[in-house]
C-alpha positions as CSV (number, residue, x, y, z in Angstrom):
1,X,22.7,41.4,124.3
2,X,25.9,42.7,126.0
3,X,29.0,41.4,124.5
4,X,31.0,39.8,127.2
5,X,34.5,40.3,127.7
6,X,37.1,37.7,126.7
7,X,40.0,37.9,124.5
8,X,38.7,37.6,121.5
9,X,36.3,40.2,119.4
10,X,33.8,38.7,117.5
11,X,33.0,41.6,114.4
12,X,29.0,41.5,114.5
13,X,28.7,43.4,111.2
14,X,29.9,41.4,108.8
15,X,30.4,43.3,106.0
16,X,32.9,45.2,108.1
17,X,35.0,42.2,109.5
18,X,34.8,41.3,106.0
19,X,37.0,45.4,105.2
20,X,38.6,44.7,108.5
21,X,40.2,41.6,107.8
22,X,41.7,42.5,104.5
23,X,43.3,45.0,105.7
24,X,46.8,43.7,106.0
25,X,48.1,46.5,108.7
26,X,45.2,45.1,110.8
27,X,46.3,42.0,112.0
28,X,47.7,40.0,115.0
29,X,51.1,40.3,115.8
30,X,51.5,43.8,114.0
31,X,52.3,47.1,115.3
32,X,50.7,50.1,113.3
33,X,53.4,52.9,112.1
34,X,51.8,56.4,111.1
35,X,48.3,54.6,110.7
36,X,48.4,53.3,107.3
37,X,51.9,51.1,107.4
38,X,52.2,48.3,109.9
39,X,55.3,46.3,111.1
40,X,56.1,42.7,113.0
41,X,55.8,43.2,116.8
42,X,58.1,41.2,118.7
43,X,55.8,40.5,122.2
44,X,57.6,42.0,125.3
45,X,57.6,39.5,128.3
46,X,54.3,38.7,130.1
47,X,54.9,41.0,132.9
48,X,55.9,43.5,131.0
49,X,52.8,43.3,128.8
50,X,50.6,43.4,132.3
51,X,52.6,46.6,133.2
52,X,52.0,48.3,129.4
53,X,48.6,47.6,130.1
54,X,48.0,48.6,133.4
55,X,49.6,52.1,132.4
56,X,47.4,52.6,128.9
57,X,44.4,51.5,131.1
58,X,45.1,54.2,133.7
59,X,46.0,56.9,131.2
60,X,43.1,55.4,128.6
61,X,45.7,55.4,125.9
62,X,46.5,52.2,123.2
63,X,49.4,53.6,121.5
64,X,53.0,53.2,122.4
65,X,55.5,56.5,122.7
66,X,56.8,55.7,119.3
67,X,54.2,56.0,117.1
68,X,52.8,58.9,119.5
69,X,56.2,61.0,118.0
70,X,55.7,59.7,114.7
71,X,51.9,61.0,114.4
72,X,53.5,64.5,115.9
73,X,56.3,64.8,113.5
74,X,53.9,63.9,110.6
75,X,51.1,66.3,111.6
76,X,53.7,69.3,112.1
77,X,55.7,68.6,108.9
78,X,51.3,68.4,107.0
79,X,51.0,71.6,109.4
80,X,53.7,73.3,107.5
81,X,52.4,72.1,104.0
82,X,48.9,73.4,105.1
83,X,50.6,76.7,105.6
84,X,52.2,76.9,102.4
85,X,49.4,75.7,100.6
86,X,47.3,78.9,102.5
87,X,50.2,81.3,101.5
88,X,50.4,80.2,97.9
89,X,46.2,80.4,97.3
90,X,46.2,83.6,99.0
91,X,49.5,85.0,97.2
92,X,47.5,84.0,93.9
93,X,44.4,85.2,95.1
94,X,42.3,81.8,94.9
95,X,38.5,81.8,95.0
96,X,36.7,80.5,97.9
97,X,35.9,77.1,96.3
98,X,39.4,76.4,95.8
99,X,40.7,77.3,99.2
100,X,38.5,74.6,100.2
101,X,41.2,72.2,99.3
102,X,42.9,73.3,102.6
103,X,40.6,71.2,104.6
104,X,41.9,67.6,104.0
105,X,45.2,68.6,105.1
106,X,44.2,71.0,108.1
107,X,41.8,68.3,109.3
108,X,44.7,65.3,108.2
109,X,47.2,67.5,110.4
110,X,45.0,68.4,113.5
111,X,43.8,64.6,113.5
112,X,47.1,63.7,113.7
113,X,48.3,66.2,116.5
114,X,45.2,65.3,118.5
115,X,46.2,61.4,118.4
116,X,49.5,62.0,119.6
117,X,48.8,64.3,122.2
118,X,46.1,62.1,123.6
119,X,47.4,58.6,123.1
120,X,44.5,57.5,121.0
């Protein structure tokens, strides 16, 4: 069955509402800052909430300007270490196996980038 749409989200798995919830950064009232951290939100006035909404709606986006630049800054500055990780491995002629450790931080850094530039 369809779930029906209201305000509140019931989790049906709930092993995962069980992760969810204990998550401290995932809570009500909280704002997330550079997906791991969260902070106390301080609710704008109603009509300004209708008006966040109505633009994030339109441009299918659910995260504010702010943490848009801080997911850009952070996946330039893991960018850079990416590159200086790929310098150093080829300077010291790493093996294959070991340039493999490249891809957390390339796919950290593009994920990152991709968030910000799309809002999501």
């Amino acid at each position: 069955t369809p779930l029906a749409a209201s305000n509140d989200f019931e989790n049906p798995n709930p092993i995962l509402k069980q992760a969810l919830d204990a998550v401290p950064t995932i809570q009500e009232g909280r704002t997330m800052v550079l997906v791991a951290a969260s902070e106390e939100a301080a609710p704008p006035p109603a009509d300004e909430q209708r008006r966040r909404r109505a633009q994030a709606a339109e441009k299918l986006q659910n995260i504010d300007g702010a943490e848009r630049q801080r997911r850009l800054q952070a996946g330039r500055v893991l960018a850079v270490v990416t590159l200086a990780q790929s310098a150093y491995l080829c300077a010291s002629h790493a093996g294959p196996i070991t340039r493999l450790s490249l891809l957390p931080f390339l796919f950290l850094s593009l994920g990152l980038y991709e968030s910000a530039r799309e809002g999501l």
